[in-house]
C-alpha positions as a printed NumPy array, in Angstrom:
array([[ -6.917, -78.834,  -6.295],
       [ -8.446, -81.77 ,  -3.873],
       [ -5.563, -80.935,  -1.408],
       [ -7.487, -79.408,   1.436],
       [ -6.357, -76.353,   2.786],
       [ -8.911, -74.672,   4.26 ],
       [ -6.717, -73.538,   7.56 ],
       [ -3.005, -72.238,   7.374],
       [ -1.926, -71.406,  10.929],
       [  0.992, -69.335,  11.56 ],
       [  3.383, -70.446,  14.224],
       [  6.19 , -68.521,  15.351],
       [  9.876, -70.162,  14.825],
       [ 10.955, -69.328,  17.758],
       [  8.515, -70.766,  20.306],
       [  9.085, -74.146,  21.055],
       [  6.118, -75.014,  23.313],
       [  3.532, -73.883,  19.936],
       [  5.945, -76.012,  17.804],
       [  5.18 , -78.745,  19.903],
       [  1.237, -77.518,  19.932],
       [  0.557, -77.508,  16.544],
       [  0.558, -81.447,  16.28 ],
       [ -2.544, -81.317,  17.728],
       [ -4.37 , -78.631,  16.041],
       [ -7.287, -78.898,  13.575],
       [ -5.405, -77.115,  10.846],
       [ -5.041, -78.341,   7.28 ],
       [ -1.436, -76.725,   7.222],
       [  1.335, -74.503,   9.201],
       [  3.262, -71.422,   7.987],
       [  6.526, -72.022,  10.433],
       [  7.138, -68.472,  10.723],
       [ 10.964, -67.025,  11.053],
       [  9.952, -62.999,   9.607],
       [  7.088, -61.107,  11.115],
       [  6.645, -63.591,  14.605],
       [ 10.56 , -64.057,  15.462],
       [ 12.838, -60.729,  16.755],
       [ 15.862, -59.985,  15.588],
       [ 17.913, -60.837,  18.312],
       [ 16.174, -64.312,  18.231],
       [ 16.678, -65.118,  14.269],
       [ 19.38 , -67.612,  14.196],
       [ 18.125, -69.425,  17.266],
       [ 14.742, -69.335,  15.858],
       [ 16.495, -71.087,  12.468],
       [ 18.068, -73.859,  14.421],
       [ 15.095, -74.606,  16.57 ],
       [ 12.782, -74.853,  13.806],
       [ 15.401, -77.37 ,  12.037],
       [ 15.511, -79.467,  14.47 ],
       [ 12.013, -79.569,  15.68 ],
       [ 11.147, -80.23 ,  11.903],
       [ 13.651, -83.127,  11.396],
       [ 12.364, -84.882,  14.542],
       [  8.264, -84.098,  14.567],
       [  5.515, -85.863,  12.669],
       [  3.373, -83.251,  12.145],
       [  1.059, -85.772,  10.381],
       [ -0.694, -84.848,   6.862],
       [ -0.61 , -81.008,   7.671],
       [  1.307, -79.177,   5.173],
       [  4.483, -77.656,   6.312],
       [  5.621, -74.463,   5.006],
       [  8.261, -72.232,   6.588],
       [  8.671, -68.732,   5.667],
       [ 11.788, -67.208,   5.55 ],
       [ 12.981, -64.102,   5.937],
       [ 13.296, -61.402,   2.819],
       [ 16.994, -61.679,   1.546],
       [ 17.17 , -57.946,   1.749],
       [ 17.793, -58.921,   5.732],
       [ 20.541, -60.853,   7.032],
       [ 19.423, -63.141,   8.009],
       [ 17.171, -64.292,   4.131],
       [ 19.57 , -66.31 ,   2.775],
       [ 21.089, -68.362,   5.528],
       [ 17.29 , -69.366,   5.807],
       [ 17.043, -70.86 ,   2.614],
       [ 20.031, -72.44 ,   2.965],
       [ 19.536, -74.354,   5.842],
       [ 16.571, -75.325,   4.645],
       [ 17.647, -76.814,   1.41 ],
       [ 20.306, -78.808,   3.924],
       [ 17.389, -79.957,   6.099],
       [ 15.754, -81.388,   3.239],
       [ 18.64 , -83.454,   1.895],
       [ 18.538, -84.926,   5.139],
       [ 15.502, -86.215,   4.909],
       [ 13.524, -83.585,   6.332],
       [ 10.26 , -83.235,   4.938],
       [  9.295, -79.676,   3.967],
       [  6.532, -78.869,   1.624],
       [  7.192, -75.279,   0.883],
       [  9.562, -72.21 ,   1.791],
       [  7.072, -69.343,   1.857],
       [  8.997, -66.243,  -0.151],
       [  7.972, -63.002,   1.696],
       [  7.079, -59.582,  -0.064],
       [  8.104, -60.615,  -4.136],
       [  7.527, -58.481,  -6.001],
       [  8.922, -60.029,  -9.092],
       [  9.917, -63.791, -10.634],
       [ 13.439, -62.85 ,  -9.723],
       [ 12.93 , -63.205,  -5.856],
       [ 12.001, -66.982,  -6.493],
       [ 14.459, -67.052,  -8.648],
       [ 17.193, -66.154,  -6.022],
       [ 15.513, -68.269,  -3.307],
       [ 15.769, -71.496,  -5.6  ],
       [ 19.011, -71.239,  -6.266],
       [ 19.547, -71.545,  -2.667],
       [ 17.609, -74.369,  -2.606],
       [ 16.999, -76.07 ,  -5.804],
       [ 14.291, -78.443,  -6.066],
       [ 11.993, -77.026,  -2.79 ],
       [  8.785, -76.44 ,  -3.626],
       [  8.13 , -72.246,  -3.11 ],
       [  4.963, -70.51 ,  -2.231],
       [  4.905, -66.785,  -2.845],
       [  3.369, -63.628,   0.17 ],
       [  1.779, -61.497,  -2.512],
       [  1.647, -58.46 ,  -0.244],
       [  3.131, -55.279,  -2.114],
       [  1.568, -53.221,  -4.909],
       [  4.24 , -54.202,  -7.659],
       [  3.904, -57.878,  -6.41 ],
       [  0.185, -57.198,  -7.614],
       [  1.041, -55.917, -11.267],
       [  3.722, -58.651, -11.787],
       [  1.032, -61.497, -10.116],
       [  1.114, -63.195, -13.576],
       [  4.927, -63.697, -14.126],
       [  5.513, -64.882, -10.434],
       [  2.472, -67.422, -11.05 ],
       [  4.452, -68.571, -13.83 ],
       [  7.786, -69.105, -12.572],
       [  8.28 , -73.264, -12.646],
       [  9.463, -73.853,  -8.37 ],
       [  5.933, -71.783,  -7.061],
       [  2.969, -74.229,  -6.016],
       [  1.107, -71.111,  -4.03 ],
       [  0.328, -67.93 ,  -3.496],
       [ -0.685, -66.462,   0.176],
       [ -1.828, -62.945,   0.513],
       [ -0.396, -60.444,   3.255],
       [ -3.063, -58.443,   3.302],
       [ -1.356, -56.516,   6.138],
       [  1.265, -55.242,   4.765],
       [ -1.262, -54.964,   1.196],
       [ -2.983, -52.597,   2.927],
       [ -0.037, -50.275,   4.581],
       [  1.38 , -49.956,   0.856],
       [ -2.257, -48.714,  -0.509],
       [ -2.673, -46.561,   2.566],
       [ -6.313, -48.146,   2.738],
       [ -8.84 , -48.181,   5.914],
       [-10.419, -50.858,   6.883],
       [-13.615, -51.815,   5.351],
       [-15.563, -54.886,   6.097],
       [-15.695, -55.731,   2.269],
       [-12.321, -55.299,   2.172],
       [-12.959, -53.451,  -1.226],
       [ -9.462, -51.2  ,  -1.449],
       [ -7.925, -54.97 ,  -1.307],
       [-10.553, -56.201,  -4.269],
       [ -7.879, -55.352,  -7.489],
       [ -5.171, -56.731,  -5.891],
       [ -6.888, -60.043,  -4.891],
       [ -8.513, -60.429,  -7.835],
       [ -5.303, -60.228, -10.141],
       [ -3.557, -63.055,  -7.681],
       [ -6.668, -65.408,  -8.14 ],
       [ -6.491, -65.08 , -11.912],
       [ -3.15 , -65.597, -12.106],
       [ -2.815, -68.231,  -9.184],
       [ -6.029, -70.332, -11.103],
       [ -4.165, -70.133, -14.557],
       [ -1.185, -71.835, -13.073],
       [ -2.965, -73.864, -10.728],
       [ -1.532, -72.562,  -7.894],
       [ -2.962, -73.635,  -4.257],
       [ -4.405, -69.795,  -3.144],
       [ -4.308, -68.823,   0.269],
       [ -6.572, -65.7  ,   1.629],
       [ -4.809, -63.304,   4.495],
       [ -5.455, -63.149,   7.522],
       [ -8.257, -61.752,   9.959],
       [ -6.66 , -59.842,  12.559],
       [ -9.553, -59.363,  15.323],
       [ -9.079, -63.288,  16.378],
       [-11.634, -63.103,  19.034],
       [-14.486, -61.857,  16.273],
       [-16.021, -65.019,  15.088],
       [-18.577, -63.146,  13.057],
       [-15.975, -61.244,  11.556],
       [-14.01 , -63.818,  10.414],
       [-16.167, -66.324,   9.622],
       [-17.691, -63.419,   7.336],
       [-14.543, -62.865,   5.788],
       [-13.852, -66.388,   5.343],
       [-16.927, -66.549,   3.432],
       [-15.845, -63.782,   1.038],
       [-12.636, -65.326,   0.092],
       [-14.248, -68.755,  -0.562],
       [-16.912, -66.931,  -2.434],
       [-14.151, -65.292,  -4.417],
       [-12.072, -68.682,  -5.083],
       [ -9.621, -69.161,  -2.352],
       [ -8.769, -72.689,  -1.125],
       [ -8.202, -71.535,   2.476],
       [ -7.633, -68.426,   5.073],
       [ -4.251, -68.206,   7.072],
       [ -4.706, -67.922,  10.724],
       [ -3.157, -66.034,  13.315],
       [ -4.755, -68.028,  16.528],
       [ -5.943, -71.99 ,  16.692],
       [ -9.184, -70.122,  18.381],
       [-10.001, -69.664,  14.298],
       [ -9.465, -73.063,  13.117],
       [-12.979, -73.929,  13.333],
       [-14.551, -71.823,  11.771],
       [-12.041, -71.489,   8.722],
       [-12.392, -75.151,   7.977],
       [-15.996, -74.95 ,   8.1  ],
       [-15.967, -72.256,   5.866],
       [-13.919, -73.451,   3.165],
       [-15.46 , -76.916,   3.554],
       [-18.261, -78.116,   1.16 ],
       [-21.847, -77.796,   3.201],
       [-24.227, -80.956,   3.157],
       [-26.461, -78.866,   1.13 ],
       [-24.187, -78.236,  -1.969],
       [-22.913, -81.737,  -1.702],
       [-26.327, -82.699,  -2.029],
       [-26.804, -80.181,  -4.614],
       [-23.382, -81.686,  -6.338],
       [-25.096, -85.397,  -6.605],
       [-28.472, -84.626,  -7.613],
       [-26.903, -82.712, -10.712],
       [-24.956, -85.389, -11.45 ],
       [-27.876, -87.71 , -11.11 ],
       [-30.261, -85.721, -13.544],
       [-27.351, -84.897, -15.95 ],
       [-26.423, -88.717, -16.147],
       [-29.816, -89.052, -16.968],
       [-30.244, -87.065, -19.802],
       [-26.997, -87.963, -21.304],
       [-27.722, -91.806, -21.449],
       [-30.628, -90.317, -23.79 ],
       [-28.442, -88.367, -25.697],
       [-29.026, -85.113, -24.244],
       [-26.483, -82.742, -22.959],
       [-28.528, -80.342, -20.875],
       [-30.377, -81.254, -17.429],
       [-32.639, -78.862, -15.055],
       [-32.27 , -79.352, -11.118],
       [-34.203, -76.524,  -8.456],
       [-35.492, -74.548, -12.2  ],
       [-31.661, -74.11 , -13.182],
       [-30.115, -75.358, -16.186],
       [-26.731, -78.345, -15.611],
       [-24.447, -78.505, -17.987],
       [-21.277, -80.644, -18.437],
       [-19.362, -77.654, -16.676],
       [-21.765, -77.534, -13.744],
       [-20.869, -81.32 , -13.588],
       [-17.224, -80.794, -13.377],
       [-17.642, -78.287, -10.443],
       [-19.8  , -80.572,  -8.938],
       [-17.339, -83.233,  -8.944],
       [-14.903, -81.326,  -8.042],
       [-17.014, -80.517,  -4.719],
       [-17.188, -84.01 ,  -4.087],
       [-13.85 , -85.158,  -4.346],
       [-12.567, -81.949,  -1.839],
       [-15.189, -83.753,   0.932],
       [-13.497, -86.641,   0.31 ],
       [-10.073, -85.299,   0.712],
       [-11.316, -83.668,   3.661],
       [-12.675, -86.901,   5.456],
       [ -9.789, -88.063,   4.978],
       [ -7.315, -85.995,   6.112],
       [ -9.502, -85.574,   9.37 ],
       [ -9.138, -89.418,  10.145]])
């Protein structure tokens, strides 16, 4: 995906001076929050705030995304239904954000609610994990964001650094999310004021495959997107292996060498690839 989304900040619902906030953050998209950041005695105001700030903010090219809450609450369903009524109105919603499924049939319930809005899927429970292929499959999801949180209460797991306990889980999600091409989202880092923590962590999950890190505090914006962003050096990498391949290829060859390293014609698609995210990127930032 060249849809940049190296930053996913969550805002809560229910706050309307950081709804108003966010349209001038540094963040490649927004998880409106009405679960974890809204309490329960402030759900159903939270709902009609976020409406209404929605249907009358431009939030610009950030995605929007509101998560709802589970429909094993009460408050689920009347979520996704006023939703689906914003966007017949001509709101403009890119995704509900399904918390906790643990199956296809969670999406399935949610777009009944709401045919026809886009879905993203919190892969944060164990039998979410062992059913990550089906829910990648199911036809309304466009992405996956992990609740590493709540991944790591269900395991019973410390934390490590590595965040090895987490590896399985992750690792099953990116497969699936990559054979559906799903936009993947890593969790969250929840020490905001540790730059070298995060920005390590950040690393790992772009290492690993993910298009971005959701973000608890706009104090991590920075280094998320600078993390997930290509560097000068691999663009510059990217070009000169698409130089030398060229090359060869208007020889007849199909193999080139750059830095001692053979470049193939899949080498060339990555490298593309690269380029065409720093594109998006520039952009979006304009």
């Amino acid at each position: 995906m060249t849809r940049p989304c190296r930053s996913v900040l969550y805002i809560p619902g229910s706050r309307q001076r950081a709804l108003e906030k966010a349209r001038e953050l540094a963040c490649d998209a927004i998880i409106f929050d009405l679960e974890d950041a809204v309490a329960p005695e402030e759900k159903q105001a939270a709902r009609l705030l976020l409406t209404g700030v929605l249907a009358g903010t431009d939030y610009g090219n950030r995605l929007k995304v509101v998560r709802i809450n589970g429909f094993d609450s009460p408050w689920g369903r009347e979520d996704a239904a006023a939703l689906a009524k914003a966007v017949r109105a001509g709101t403009q919603i890119d995704a509900i954000l399904v918390p906790k499924v643990n199956s296809p049939a969670d999406l399935n319930a949610v777009a009944e609610l709401a045919p026809g809005v886009p879905l993203w899927a919190m892969m944060e429970t164990c039998q979410g994990m062992l059913n990550a292929a089906p829910i990648a499959a199911h036809p309304a999801l466009q992405g996956m964001v992990m609740g590493t949180n709540d991944l790591a209460k269900e395991l019973g797991a410390r934390f490590r650094a590595d965040r090895l306990p987490m590896q399985a889980g992750l690792g099953l999600c990116l497969l699936a999310g990559r054979a559906h091409g799903l936009m993947m989202i890593d969790g969250v880092y929840n020490a905001f004021k540790d730059e070298a923590g995060l920005r390590a962590e950040c690393e790992q999950g772009r290492d690993m495959g993910f298009d971005g890190k959701t973000l608890i505090h706009p104090a991590q914006l920075a280094i998320a997107n600078a993390a997930f962003a290509p560097s000068p050096e691999e663009l510059d990498l990217a070009r000169r292996q698409i130089a030398a391949f060229e090359a060869v290829a208007a020889e007849g060859g199909g193999v080139a060498v750059v830095d001692g390293r053979i470049v193939e014609n899949l080498h060339i698609v990555t490298a593309r690839a690269l380029i065409r995210k720093a594109e998006a990127i520039g952009a979006l930032e304009k």
